[in-house]
C-alpha positions in Angstrom: 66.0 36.4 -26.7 66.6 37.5 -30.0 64.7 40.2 -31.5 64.2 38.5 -35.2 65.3 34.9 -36.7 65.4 34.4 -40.4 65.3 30.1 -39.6 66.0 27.2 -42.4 66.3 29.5 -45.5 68.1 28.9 -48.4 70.8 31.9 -48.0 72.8 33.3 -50.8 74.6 35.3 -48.9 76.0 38.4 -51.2 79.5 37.1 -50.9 79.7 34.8 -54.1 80.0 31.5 -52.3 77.6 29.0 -52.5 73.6 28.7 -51.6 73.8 26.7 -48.2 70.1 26.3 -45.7 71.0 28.7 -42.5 69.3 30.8 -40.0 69.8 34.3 -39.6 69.6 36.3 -36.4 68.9 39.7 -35.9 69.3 42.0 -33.0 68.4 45.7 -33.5 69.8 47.3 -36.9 72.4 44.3 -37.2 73.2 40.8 -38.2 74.7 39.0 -34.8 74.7 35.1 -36.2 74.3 33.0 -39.1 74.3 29.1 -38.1 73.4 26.0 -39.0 69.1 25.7 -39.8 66.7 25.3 -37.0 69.7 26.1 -34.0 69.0 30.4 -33.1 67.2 29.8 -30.8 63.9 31.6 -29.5 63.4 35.4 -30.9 60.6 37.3 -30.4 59.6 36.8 -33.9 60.7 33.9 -35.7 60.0 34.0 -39.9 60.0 30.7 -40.8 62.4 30.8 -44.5 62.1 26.8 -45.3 61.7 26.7 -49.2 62.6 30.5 -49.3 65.2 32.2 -50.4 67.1 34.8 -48.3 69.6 37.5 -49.6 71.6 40.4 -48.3 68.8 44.0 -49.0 69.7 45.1 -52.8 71.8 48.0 -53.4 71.0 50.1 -56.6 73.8 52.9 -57.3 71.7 54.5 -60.3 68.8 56.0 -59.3 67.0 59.4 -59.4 65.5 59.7 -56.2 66.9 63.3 -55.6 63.5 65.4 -55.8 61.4 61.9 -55.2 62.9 62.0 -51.6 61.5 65.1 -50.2 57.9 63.6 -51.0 57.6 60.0 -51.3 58.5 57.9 -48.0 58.9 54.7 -49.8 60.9 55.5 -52.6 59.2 53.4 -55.1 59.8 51.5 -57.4 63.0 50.7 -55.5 61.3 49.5 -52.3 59.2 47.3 -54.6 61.9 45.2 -55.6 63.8 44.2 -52.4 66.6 47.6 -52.8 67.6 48.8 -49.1 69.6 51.2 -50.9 69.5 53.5 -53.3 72.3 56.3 -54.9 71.2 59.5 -56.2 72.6 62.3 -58.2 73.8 60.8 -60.7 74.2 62.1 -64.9 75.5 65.6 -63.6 71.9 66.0 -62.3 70.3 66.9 -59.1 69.1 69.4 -56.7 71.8 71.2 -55.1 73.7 73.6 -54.5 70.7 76.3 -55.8 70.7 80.2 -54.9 66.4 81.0 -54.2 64.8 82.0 -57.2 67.0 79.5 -59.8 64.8 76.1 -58.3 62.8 76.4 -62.0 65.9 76.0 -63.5 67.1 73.0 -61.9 63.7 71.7 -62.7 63.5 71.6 -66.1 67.2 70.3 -66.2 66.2 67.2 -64.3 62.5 67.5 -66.9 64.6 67.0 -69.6 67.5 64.7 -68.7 65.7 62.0 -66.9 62.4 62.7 -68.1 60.5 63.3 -64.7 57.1 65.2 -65.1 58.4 69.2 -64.2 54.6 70.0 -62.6 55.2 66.7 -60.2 58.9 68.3 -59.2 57.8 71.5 -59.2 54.7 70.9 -56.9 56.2 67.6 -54.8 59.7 68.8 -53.7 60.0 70.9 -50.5 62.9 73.1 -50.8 64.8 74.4 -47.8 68.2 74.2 -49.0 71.0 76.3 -50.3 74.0 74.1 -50.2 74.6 70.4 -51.3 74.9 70.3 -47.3 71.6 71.6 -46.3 70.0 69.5 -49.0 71.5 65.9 -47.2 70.4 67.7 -44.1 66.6 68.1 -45.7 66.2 64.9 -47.0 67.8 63.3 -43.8 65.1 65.0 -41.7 62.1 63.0 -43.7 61.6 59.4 -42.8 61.7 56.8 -45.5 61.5 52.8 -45.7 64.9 52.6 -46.8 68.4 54.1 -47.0 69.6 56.7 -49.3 72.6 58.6 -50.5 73.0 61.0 -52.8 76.5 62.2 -55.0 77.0 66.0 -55.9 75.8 66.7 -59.7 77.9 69.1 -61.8 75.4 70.6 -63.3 73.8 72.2 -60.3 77.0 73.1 -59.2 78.3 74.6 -62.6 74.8 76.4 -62.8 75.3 77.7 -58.8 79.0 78.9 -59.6 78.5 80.7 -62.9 75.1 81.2 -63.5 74.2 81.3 -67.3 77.7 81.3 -68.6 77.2 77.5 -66.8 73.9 76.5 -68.0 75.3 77.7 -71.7 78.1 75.5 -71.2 80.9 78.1 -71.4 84.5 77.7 -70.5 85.1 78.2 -66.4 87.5 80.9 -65.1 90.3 80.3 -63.0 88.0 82.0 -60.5 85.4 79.1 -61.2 87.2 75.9 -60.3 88.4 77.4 -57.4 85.0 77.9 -56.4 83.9 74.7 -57.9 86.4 72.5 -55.9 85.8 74.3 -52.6 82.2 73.9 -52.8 83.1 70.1 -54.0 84.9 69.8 -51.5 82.7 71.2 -48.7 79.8 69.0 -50.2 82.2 66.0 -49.9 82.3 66.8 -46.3 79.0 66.8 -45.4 78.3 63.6 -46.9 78.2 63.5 -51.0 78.7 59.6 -52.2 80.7 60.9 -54.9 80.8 63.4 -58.0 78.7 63.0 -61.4 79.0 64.6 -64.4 77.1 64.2 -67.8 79.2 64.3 -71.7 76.9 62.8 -73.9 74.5 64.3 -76.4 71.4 61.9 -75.4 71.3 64.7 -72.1 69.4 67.8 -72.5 67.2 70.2 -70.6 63.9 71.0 -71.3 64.9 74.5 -73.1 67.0 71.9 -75.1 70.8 73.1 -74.1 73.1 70.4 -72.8 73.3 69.4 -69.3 76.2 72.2 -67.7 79.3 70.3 -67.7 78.7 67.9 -71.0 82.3 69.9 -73.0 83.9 71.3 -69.8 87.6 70.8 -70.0 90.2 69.1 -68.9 90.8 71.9 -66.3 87.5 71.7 -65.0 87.2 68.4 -64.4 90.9 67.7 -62.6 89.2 70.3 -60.2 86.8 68.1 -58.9 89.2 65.4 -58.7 91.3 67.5 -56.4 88.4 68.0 -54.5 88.3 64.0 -54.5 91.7 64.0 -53.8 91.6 66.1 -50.8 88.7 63.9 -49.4 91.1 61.0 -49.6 93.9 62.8 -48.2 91.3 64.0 -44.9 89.6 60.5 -44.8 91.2 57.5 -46.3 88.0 57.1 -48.2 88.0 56.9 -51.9 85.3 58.6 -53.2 83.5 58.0 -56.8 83.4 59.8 -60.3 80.2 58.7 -62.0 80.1 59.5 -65.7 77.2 59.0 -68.6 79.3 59.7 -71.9 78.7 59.2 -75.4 78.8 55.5 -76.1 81.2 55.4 -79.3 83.1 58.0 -77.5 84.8 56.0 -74.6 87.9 54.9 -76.1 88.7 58.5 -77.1 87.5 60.0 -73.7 89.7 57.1 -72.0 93.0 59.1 -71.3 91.4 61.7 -69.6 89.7 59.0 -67.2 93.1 57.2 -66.3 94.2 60.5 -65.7 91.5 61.4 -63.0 91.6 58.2 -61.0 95.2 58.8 -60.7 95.5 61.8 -60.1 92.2 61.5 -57.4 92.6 58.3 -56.2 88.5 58.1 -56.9 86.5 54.9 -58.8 85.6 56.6 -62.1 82.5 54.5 -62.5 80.8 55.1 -66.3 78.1 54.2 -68.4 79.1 51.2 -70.6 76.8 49.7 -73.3 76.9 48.5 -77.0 75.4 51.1 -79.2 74.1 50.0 -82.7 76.8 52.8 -84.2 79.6 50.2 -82.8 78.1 47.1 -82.2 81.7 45.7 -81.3 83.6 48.4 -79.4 82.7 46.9 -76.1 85.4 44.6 -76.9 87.9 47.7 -77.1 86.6 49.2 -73.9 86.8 45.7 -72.1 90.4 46.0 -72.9 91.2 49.7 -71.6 89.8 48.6 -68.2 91.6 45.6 -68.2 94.9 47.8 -68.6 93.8 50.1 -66.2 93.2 47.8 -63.6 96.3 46.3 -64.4 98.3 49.6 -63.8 96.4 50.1 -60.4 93.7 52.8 -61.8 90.1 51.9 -60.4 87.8 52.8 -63.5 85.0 50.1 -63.7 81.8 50.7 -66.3 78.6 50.8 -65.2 76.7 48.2 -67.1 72.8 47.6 -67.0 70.8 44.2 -66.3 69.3 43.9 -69.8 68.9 46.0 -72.6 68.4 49.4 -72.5 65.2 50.2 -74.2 62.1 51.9 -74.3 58.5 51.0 -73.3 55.9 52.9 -75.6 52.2 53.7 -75.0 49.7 55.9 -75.9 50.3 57.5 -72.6 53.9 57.6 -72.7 56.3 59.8 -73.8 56.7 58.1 -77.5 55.6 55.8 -80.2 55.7 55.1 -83.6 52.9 58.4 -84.6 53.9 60.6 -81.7 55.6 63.0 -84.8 52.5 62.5 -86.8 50.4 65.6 -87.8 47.1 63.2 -87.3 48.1 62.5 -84.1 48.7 66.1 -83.0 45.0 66.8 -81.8 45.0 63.2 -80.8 48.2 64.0 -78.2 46.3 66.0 -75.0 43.1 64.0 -75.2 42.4 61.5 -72.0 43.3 57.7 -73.1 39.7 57.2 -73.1 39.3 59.6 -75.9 42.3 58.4 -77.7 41.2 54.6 -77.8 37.6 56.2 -79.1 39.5 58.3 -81.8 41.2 55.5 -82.7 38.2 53.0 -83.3 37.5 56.0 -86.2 38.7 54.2 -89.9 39.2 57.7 -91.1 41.8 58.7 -88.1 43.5 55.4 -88.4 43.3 55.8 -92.0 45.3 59.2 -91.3 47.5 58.1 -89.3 48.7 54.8 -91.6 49.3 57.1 -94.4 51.5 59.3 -93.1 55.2 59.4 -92.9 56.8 61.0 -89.8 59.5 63.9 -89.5 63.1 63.0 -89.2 64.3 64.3 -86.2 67.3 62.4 -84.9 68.6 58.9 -85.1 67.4 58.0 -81.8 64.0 59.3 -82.5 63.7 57.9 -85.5 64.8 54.6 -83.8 61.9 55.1 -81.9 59.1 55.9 -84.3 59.9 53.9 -87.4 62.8 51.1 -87.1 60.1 48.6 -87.0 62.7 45.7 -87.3 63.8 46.6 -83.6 60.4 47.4 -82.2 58.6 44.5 -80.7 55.0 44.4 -79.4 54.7 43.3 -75.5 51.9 40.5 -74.8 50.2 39.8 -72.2 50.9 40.1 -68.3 55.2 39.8 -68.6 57.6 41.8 -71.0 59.7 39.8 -73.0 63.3 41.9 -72.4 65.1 39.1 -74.6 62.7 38.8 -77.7 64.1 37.4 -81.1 64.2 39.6 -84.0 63.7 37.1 -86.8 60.3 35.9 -85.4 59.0 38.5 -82.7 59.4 41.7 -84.0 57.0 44.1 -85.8 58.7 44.2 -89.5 58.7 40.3 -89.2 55.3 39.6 -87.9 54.5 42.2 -91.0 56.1 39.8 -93.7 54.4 36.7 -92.3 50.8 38.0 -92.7 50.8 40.6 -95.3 50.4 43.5 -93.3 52.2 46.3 -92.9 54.5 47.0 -89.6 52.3 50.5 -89.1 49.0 48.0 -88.9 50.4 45.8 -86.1 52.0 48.9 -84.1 48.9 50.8 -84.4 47.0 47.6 -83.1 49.2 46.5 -80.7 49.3 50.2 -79.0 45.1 49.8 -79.1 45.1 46.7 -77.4 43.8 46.2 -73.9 41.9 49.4 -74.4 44.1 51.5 -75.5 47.1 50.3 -72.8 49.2 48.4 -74.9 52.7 48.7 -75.3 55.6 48.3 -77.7 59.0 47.6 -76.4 62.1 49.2 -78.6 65.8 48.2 -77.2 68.4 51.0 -78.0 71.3 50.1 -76.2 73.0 46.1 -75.5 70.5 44.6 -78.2 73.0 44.8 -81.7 73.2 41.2 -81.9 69.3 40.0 -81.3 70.0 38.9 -77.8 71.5 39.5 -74.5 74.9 37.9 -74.5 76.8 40.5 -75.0 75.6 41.4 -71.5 76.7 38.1 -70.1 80.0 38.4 -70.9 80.3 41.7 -69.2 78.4 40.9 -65.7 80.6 37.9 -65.3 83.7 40.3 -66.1 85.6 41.9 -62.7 86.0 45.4 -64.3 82.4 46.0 -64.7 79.6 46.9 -62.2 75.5 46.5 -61.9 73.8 49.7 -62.5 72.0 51.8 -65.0 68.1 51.2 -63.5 67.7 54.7 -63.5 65.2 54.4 -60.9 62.7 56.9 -60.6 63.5 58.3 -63.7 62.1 58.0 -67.7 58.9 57.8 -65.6 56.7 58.0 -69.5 58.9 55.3 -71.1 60.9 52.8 -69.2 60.4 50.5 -65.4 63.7 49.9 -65.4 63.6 50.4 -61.3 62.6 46.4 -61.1 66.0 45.7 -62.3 67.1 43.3 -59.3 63.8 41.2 -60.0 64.7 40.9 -63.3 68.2 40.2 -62.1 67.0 36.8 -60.4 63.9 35.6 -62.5 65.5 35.8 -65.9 69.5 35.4 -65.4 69.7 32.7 -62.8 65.8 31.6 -63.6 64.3 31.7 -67.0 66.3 32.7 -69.5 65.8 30.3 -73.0 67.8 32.2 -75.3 71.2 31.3 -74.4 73.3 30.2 -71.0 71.8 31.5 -67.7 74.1 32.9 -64.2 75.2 31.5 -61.0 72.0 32.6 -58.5 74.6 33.1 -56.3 76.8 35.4 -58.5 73.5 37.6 -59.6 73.1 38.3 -55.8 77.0 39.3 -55.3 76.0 41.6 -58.4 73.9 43.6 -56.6 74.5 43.2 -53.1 78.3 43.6 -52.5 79.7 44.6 -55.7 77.1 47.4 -55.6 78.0 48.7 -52.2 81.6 48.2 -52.5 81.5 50.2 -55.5 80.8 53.3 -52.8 82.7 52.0 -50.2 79.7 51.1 -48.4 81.4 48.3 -46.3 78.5 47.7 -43.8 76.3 46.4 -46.0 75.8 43.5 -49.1 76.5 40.5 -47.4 74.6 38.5 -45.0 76.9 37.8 -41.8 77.8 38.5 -38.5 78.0 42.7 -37.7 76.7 43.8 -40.7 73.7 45.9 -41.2 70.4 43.5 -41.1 69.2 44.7 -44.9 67.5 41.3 -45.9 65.2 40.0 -48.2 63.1 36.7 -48.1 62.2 35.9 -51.4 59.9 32.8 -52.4 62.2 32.5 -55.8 59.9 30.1 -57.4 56.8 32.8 -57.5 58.9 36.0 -58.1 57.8 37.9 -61.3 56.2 41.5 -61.8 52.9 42.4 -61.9 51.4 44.0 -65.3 53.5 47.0 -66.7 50.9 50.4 -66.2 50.9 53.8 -66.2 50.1 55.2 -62.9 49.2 59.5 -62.2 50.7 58.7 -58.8 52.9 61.5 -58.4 52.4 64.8 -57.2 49.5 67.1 -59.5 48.9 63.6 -60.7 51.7 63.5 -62.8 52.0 59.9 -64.8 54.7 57.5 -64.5 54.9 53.8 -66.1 54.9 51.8 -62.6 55.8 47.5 -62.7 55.3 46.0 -58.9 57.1 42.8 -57.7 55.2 39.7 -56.7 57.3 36.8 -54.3 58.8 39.2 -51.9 57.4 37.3 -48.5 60.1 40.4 -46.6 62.2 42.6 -47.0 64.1 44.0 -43.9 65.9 47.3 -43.9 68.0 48.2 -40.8 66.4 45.1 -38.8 62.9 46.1 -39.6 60.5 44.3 -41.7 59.4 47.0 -44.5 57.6 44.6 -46.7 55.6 41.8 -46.0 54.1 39.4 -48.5 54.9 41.7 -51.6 52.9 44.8 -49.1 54.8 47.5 -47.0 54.1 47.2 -43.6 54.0 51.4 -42.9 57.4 51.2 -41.2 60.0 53.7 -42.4 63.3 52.9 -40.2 65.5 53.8 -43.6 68.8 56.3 -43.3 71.1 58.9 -44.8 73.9 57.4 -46.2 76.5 59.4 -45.9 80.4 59.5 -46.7 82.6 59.7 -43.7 79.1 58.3 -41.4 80.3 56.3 -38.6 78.6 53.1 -40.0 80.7 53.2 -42.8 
């Protein structure tokens, strides 16, 4: 008798080839069969899948889970959203190595990077770790609903070989990228996924330096491609170089890129998106990694599901009069009191009138570019809204009133929970196609949900929802994708990318990570912020509604859109025997 049948569901099963009805059988932590609908046989639990669909568990290779893990079992929102596996460490941050007494400092470099509440990481993480080693073997000790694997950051590891001359971003010795590639190396041993490093401008710390690493040199980084390298050499395994870099930046940055894949033999995997400084370079970098590829060279960007935006509130981290003076006493006040303030005329009145400080581009994106800043209605978020119609600056010129008005309203709504949504990245030409054309292009990869991360301005962690209901579902704006090819997206393109061969597709010997998903009723539940993390520290939470299960390692973990309490969820590691 089997132990669990997945019978007569509609199974897209990670691979790329077509939707066909099957059953799926399940025997422990593994997939033993997948035949014809209605012919397993008995099990002792049998789910019936007729008029459901059933996909290979979602694996997410951007997340920032690293301090989440040592205190949250479910690793939400992840789990929400049918992932049964997640990648940390990426952007050059994380957690480890650290020498006692410096854990503040890695702290406020994850505060300020990813924007995770420093009280809730300061409070919620249990340390007990020195090396990138002891740190797997920590967070592999806790149970959790679903698997996890984590990459070594530079940052930590620049800051744990040279101290401040690393966190000020100083040239390394000779002496340093000895030690840097040794303790890479080491770290690749016990079980890192892979190498990240952050060179872009957008990354800083809370005390406002760059994230250790961002200008290091050509010398430092071929040392942690050796220590790539070496893994190779030892394991046959190729390992992964995860970059974030400045976005106009790429094609200039692209030598030294080629250069370490080759000489490492790694995937240099990095972040890929249109900026509104070059609206068309993608083009240009879709052409350097079709010439890489063709030359043998595995670099592949890293490209996100929709635009890459941000969510404001007057509980989140910005909007349009977060820079005001008038809002300054406004800023610390419960949302409760803010809404109240706000029903004053004389503090709206204050607040209309006054221009904000110029800070940066991006913040000034953020506060005042009102013809890219679109108010969110209702229960859904409209990721794909049209400028000429939807956004603030034109809703202004149809009635007469000014863009500040309608922010200033729109944020007041719902009692003082309404939102604004603002796309940065992928949104230069008004739509989404841009991002079409580069999911449906070989040399690019899903990623970028940042996943327990920007917890006071983005929900990006319900990425592989959005994946299904608006690519292969909803979308009006232009053409839709293959269901099919959306799964393969991010199922087995996702754990290829980290050599994660167990996994992604839905067939005989492969892990029994599965989701039953009733397609027709899948959405999200109303975008909030939530004080669910540890000191009751905020973070901007969006749960899933149509997953009827969600198995990870032959377990059911989530049952009609509710965990179940079971937590039968791994340590991925590199070099594990399951890979």
């Amino acid at each position: 008798m089997h132990d669990l049948v997945i019978s007569s569901g509609l199974l897209v099963d990670g691979s790329g080839a077509p939707a066909r009805p099957a059953d799926v059988v399940v025997e422990g932590d593994q997939i033993v069969e997948v035949c014809d609908p209605g012919t397993a046989g008995r099990a002792h639990r049998t789910v019936d899948a007729d008029g459901l669909l059933v996909t290979p568990g979602f694996v997410d290779v951007h997340t920032h889970f690293d301090g989440q893990a040592t205190w949250d079992p479910w690793l939400t929102p992840s789990s929400w959203h049918g992932v049964t596996t997640v990648v940390g460490g990426n952007c050059g941050v994380g957690f480890a190595p650290v020498r006692a007494g410096e854990e503040a400092w890695l702290v406020q470099l994850m505060e300020g990077v990813e924007d995770i509440p420093g009280s809730a990481l300061s409070e919620g993480i249990s340390w007990g770790w020195e090396t990138f080693g002891e740190f797997l073997d920590v967070v592999a000790a806790q149970p959790h609903a679903i698997d996890h694997g984590y990459q070594l950051a530079h940052g930590p590891l620049r800051g744990y070989v040279m101290g401040e001359r690393g966190a000020a971003n100083e040239p390394a010795t000779a002496d340093d990228l000895i030690a840097m590639r040794t303790l890479a190396e080491e770290a690749l041993r016990a079980g890192a996924l892979g190498i990240s490093t952050s060179r872009t401008s957008l990354h800083k710390a809370a005390d406002g330096r760059f994230v250790p690493g961002t200008f290091a040199e050509a010398d430092e980084l071929f040392a942690l491609a050796d220590a790539l390298r070496s893994q190779r050499e030892r394991t046959g395994r190729r390992g992964v170089f995860q970059l974030a870099l400045e976005h106009v930046d790429v094609p200039e940055q692209f030598g030294w890129m080629r250069a370490f894949a080759e000489r490492s033999g790694a995937t240099v995997s990095f972040n890929f998106s249109q900026t509104r400084q070059a609206p068309d370079l993608w083009h240009e970098v879709l052409a350097l990694l079709e010439q890489a590829r063709a030359d043998g060279l595995d670099l592949v960007g890293q490209v996100a599901g929709r635009s890459i935006g941000v969510l404001e509130s007057l509980e989140g981290t910005v909007h349009p009069f977060v820079l005001h003076q008038a809002w300054r006493p406004l800023a610390r006040l419960s949302l409760e009191e803010k809404r109240r303030a706000l029903s004053d005329p004389t503090v709206r009145a204050a607040l209309l009138a006054e221009q904000p400080t110029t800070v940066s581009p991006t913040i000034d994106l953020l506060t005042g570019a009102f013809d890219r800043m679109y108010p969110v209605g209702g229960e859904l978020i409209d990721y794909e809204p049209d400028p000429t119609t939807d956004s603030l600056a034109a809703r202004a010129a149809a009635t007469g009133r000014t863009p500040q008005e309608l922010a200033l309203d729109a944020l007041c709504a719902d009692e003082g929970r309404g939102m604004l949504y603002v796309p940065l990245f992928n949104y230069s030409d008004g739509d989404l196609g841009m991002l079409k054309v580069l999911h449906e292009h070989p040399a690019t990869r899903m990623g970028l949900s940042d996943a327990g991360a920007h917890c006071g301005s983005i929900c990006d962690g319900g990425m592989p929802t959005f994946m299904l209901t608006h690519w292969a579902r909803d979308r009006t704006r232009g053409e839709r994708m293959a269901l099919e090819h959306v799964v393969r997206r991010q199922t087995s393109e996702t754990a290829a990318l980290f050599g994660l061969a167990d996994r992604g597709v839905v067939a005989p010997g492969m892990k029994a990570d599965l989701n039953v998903i009733d397609f027709d009723r899948l959405g999200f539940t109303r975008a909030t912020m939530a004080h669910d993390l540890p000191t009751g520290a905020r973070r901007l939470v969006q749960q899933a509604q149509g997953y009827e299960m969600t198995v990870a390692n032959g377990v059911p973990i989530v049952e009609h859109d509710a965990f179940t309490g079971a937590l039968p969820g791994r340590l991925v590691r590199s070099g594990s025997p399951d890979r």
